[in-house]
N, CA, C and O atoms as CSV, one atom per row, in Angstrom:
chain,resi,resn,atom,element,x,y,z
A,1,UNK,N,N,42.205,173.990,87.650
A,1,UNK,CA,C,41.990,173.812,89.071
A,1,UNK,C,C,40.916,174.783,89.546
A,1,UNK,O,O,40.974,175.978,89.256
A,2,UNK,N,N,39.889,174.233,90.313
A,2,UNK,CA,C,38.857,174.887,91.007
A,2,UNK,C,C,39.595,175.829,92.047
A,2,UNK,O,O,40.606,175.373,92.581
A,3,UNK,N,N,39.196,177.029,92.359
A,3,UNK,CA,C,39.607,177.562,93.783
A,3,UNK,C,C,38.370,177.628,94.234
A,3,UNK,O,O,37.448,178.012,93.515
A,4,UNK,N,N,38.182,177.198,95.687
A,4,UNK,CA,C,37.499,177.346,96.459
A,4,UNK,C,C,37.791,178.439,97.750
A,4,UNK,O,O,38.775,178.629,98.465
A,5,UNK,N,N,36.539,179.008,97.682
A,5,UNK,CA,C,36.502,180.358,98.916
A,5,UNK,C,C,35.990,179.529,100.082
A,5,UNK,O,O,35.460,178.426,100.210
A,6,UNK,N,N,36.508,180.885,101.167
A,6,UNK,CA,C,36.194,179.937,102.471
A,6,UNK,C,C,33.833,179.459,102.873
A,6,UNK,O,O,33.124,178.757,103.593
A,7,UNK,N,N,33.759,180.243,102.027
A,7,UNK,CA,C,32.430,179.965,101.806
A,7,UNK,C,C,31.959,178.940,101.262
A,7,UNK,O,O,31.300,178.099,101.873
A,8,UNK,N,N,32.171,178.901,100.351
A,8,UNK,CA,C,32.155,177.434,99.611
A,8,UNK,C,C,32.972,176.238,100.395
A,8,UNK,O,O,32.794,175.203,99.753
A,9,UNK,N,N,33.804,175.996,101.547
A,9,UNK,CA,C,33.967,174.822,102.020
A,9,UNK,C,C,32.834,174.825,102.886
A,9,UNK,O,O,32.117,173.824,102.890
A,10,UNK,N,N,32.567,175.770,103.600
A,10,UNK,CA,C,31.513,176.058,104.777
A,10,UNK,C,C,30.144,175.647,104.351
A,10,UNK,O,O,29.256,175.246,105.104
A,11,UNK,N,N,30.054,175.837,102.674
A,11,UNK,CA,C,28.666,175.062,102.913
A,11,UNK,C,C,28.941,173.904,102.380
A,11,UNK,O,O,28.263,173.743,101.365
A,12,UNK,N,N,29.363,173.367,102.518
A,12,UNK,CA,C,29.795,171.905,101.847
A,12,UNK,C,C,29.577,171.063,103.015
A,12,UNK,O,O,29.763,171.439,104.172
A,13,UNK,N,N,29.140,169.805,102.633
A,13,UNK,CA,C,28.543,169.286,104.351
A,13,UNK,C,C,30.032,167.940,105.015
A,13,UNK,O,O,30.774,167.236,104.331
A,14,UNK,N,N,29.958,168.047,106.235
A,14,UNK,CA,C,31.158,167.665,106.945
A,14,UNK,C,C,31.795,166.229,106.416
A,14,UNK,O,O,32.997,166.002,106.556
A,15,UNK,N,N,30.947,165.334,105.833
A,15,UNK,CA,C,31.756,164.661,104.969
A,15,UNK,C,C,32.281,165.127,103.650
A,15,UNK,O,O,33.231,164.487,103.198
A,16,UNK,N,N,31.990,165.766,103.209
A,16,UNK,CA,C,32.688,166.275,102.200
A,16,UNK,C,C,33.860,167.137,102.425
A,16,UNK,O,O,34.902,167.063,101.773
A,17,UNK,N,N,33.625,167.968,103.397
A,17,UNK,CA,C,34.919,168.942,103.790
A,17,UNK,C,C,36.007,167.914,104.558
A,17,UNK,O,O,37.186,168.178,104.322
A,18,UNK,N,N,35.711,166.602,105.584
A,18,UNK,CA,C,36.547,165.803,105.871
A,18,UNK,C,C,37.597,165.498,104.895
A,18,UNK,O,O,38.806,165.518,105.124
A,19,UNK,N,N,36.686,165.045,103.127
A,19,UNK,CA,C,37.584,164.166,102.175
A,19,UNK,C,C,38.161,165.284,101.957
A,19,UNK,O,O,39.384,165.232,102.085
A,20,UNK,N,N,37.513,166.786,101.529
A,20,UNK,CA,C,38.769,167.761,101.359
A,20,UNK,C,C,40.012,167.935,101.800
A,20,UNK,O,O,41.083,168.100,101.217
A,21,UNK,N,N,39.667,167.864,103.055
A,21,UNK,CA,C,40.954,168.025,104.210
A,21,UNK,C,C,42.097,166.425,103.884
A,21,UNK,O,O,43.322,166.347,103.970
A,22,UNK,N,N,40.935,165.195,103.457
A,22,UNK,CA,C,41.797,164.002,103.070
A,22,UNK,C,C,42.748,164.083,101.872
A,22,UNK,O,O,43.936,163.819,102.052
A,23,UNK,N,N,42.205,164.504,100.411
A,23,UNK,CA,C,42.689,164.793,99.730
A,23,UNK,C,C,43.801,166.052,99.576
A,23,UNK,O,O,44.503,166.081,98.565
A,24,UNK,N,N,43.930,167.030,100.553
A,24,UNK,CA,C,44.893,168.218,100.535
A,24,UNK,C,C,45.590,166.990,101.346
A,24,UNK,O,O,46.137,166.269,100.512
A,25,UNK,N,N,45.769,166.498,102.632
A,25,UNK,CA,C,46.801,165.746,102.769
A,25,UNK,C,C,47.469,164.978,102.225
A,25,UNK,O,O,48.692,164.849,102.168
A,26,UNK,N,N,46.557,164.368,101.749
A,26,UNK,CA,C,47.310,162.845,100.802
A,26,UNK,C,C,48.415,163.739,99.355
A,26,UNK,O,O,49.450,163.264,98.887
A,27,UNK,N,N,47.799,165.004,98.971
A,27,UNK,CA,C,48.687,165.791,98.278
A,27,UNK,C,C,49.945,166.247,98.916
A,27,UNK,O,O,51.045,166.474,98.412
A,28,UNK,N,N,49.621,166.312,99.877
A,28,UNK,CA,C,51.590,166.663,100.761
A,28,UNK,C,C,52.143,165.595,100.736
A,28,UNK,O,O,53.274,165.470,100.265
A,29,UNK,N,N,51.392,164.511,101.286
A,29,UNK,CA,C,52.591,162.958,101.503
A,29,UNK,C,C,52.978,162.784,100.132
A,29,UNK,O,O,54.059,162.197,100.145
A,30,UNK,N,N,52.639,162.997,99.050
A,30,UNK,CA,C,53.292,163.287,98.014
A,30,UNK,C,C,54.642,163.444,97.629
A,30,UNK,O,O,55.346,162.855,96.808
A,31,UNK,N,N,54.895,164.639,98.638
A,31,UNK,CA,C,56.089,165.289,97.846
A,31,UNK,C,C,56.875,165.997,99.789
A,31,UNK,O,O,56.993,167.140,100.232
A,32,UNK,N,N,57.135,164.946,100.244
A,32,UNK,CA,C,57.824,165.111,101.786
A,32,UNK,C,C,59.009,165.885,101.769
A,32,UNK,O,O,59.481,166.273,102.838
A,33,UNK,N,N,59.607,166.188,100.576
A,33,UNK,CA,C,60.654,166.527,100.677
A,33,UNK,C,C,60.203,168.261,100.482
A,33,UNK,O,O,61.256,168.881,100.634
A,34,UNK,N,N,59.292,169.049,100.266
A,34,UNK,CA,C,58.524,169.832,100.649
A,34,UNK,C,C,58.220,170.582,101.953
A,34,UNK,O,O,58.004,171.770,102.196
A,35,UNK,N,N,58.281,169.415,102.748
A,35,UNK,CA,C,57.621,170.019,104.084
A,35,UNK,C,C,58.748,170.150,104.768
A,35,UNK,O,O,59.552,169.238,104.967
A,36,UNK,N,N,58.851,171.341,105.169
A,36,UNK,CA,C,59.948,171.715,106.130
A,36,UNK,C,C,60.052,171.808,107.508
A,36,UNK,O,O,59.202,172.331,108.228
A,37,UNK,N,N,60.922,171.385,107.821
A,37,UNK,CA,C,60.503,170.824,109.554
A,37,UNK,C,C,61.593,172.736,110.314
A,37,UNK,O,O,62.691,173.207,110.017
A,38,UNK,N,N,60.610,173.149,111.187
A,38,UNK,CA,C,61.482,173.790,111.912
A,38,UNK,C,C,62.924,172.896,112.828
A,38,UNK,O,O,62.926,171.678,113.004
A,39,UNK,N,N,64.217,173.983,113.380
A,39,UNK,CA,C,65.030,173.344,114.408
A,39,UNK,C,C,64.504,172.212,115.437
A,39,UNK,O,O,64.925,171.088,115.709
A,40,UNK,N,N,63.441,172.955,115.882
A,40,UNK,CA,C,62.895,172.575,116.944
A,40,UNK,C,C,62.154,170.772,116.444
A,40,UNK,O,O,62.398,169.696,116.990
A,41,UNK,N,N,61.405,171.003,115.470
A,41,UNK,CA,C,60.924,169.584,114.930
A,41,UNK,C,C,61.908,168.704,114.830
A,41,UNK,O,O,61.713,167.613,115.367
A,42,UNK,N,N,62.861,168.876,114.315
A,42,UNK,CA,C,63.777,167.935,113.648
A,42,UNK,C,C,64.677,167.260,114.787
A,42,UNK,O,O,65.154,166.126,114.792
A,43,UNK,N,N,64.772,168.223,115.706
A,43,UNK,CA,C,65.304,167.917,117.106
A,43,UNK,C,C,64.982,166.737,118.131
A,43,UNK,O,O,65.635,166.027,118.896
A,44,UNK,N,N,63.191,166.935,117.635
A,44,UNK,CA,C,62.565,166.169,118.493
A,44,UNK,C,C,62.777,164.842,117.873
A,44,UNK,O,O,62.978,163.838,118.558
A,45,UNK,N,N,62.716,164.829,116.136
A,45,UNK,CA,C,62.761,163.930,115.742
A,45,UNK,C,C,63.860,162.757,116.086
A,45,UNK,O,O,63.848,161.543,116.288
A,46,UNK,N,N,64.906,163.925,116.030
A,46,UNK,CA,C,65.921,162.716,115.862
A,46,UNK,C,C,65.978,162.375,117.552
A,46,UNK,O,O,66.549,161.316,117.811
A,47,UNK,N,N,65.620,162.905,118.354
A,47,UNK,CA,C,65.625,162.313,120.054
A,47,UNK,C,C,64.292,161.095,119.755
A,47,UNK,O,O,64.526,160.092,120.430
A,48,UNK,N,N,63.483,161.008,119.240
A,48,UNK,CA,C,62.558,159.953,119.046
A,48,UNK,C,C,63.507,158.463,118.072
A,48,UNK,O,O,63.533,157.310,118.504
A,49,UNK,N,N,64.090,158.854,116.936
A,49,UNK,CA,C,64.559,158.025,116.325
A,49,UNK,C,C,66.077,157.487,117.303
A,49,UNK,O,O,66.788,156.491,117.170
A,50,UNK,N,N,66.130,158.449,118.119
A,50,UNK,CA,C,67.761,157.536,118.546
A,50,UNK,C,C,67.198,157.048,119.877
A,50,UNK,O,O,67.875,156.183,120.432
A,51,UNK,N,N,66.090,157.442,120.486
A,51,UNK,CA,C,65.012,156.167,121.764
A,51,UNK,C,C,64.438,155.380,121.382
A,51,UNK,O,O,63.869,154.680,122.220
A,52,UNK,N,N,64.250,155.031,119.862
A,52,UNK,CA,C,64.373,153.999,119.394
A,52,UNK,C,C,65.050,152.888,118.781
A,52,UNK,O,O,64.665,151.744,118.538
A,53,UNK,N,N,66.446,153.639,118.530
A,53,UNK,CA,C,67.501,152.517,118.330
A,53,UNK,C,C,68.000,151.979,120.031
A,53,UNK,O,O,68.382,150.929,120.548
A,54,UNK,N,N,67.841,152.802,120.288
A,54,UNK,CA,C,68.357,152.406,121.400
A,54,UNK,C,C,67.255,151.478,122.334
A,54,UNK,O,O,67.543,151.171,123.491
A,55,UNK,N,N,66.479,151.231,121.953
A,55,UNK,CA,C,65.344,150.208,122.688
A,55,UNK,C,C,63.850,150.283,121.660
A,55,UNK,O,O,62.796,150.917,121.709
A,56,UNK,N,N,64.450,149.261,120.754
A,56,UNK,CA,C,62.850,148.958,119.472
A,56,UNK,C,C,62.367,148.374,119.972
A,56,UNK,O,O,61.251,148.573,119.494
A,57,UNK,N,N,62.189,147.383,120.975
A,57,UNK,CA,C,60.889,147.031,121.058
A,57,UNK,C,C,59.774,147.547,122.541
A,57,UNK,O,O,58.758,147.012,122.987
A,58,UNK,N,N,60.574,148.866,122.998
A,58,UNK,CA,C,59.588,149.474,124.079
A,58,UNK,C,C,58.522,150.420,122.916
A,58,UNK,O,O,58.799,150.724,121.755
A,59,UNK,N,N,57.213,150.744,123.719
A,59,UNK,CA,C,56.316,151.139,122.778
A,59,UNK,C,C,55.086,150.588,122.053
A,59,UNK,O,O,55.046,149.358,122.089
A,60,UNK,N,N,54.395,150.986,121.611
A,60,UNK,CA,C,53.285,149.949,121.335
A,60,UNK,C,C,53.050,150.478,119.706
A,60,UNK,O,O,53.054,151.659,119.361
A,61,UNK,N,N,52.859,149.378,118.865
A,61,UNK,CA,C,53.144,149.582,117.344
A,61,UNK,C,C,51.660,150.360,117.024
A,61,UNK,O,O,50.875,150.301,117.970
A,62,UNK,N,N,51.236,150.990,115.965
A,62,UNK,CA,C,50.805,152.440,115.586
A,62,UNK,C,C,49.257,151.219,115.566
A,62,UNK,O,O,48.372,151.733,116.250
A,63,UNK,N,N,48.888,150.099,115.086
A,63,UNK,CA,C,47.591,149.753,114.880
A,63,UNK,C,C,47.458,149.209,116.507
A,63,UNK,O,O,46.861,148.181,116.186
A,64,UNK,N,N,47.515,149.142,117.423
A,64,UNK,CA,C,47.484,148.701,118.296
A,64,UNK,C,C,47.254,149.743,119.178
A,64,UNK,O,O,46.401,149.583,120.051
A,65,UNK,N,N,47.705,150.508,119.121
A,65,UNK,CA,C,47.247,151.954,119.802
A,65,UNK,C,C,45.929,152.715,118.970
A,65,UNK,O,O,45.074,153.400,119.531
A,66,UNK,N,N,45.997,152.378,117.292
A,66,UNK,CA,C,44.637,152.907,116.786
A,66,UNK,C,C,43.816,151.930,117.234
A,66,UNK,O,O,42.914,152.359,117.954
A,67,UNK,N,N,43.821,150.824,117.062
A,67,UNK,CA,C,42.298,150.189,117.882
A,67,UNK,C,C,42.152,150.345,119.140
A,67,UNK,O,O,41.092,149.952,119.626
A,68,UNK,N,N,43.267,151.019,120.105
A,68,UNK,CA,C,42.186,151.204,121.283
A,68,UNK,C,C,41.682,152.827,121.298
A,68,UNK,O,O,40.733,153.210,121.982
A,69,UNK,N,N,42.015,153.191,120.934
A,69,UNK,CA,C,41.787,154.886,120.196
A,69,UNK,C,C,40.456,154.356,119.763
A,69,UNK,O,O,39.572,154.460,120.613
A,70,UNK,N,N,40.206,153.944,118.901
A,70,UNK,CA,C,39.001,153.262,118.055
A,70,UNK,C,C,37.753,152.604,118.590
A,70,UNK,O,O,36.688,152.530,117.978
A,71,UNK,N,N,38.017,152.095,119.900
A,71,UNK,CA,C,37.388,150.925,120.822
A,71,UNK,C,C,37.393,151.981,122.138
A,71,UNK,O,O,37.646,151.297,123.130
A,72,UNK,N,N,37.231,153.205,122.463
A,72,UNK,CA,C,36.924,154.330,122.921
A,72,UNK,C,C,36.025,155.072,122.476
A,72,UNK,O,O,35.262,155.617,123.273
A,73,UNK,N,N,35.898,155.269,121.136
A,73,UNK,CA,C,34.713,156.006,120.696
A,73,UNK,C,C,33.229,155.804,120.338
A,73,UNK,O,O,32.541,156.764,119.992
């Protein structure tokens, strides 16, 4: 494994440091059981997951909100 210093991302040009930042993520979704949620996260979570049992179809589904996110810029 390469280590990279904070110098070496800095000169690396912004598409390249983007896929960096892509590839360190796509390495966490990996392994979820890893990431540790503080009290406070998990809290929120489950108040999100039980306003959604309790009413699935209020809300607007995740590509539908990225294309107007998308159709803004």
């Amino acid at each position: 494994m390469t280590t990279l210093t904070r110098a070496d991302v800095l000169n690396m040009s912004v598409p390249e440091r983007i896929q960096l930042v892509e590839d360190i993520w796509d390495s966490i979704v990996e392994v979820p059981e890893q990431v540790e949620l503080t009290p406070t996260q998990k809290a929120e979570l489950d108040r999100r997951l039980e306003a959604y049992h309790r009413n699935p179809d209020e809300g607007t589904p995740w590509d539908i909100v990225k294309e107007r996110i998308r159709s803004k810029m």
